[in-house]
N, C-alpha and C positions, 0 to 999 in steps of 0.2 A: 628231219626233226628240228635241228638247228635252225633252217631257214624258215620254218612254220614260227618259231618262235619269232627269230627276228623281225620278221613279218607282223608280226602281233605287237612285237613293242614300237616300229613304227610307224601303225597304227594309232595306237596310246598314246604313243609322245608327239604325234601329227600337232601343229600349228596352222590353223587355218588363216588364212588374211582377205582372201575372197570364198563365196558359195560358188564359185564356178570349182575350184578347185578340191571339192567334199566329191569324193567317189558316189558316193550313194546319189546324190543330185545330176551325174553327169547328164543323163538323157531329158533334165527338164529347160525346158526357159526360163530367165530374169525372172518373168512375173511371174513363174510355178515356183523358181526357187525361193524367193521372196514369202514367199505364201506358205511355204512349207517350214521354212525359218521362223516365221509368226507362229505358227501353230506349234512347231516345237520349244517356244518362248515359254509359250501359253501354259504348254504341259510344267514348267519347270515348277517343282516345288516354293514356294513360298520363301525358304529361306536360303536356298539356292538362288531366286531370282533379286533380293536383299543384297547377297554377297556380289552377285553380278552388277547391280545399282550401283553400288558403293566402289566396286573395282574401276567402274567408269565415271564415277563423283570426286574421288578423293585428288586422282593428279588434274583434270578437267579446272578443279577447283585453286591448284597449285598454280597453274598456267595462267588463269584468271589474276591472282593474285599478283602475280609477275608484271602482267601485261599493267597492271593500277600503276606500277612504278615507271612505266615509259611515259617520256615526255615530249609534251608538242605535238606534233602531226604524226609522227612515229608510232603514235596512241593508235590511231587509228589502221597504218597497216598490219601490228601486233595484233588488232581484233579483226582484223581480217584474216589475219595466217591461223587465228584461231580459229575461226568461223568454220572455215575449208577445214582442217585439221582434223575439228570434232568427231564427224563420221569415218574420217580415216583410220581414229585410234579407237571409235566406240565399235565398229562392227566388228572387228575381230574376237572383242569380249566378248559379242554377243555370240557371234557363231560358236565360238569353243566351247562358252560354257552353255549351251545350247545340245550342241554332241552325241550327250546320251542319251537324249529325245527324239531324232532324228528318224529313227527307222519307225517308232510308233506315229510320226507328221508324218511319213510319208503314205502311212498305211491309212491313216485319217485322210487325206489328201485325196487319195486315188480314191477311197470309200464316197467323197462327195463329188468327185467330177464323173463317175458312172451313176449317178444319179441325177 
């Protein structure tokens, strides 16, 4: 019972940082997992997907602000490191808070590729 449990909260408390590493995605491709992550975006309630926005607006915006006070030529690798950056720190948002949509994308997912 113990380990059913344990099992369950790390599950829960799971941090995703890539879609390769979501159990449930294991047996698809890039471009199916990609597609199934859209779809589970999509399902996200409306003030769910606000908080999700805002989780990836608010430090995005900090790093921004940063990078205004580097100077000279420096300006320019600062918005490069950010450039690259962006998707590094934005996908993870997206996948987790994404999560508990998941199994209904993928059911929508396999519903449209047998068809």
């Amino acid at each position: 019972m113990q380990a059913i449990v344990q099992n369950s909260i790390k599950q829960i408390m799971a941090l995703y940082f890539s879609s390769r590493k979501i159990p449930q995605l294991d047996s698809y491709s890039f471009t199916e997992r990609a597609m199934i992550l859209s779809i589970a975006q999509e399902k996200m309630p409306v003030p769910r997907r606000l908080i999700c926005n805002l989780a990836k607006l608010v430090p995005i915006c900090v790093i921004f602000f940063l990078v205004v006070e580097v100077e000279g030529w420096w300006k320019l690798l600062a918005l490069l490191a950010a450039g690259i950056g962006y998707p590094l720190f934005t996908q993870p948002i997206n996948i987790n808070m994404s999560m508990p949509y998941i199994d209904k994308a993928i059911k929508q997912f396999e519903a449209q590729r047998s068809q």
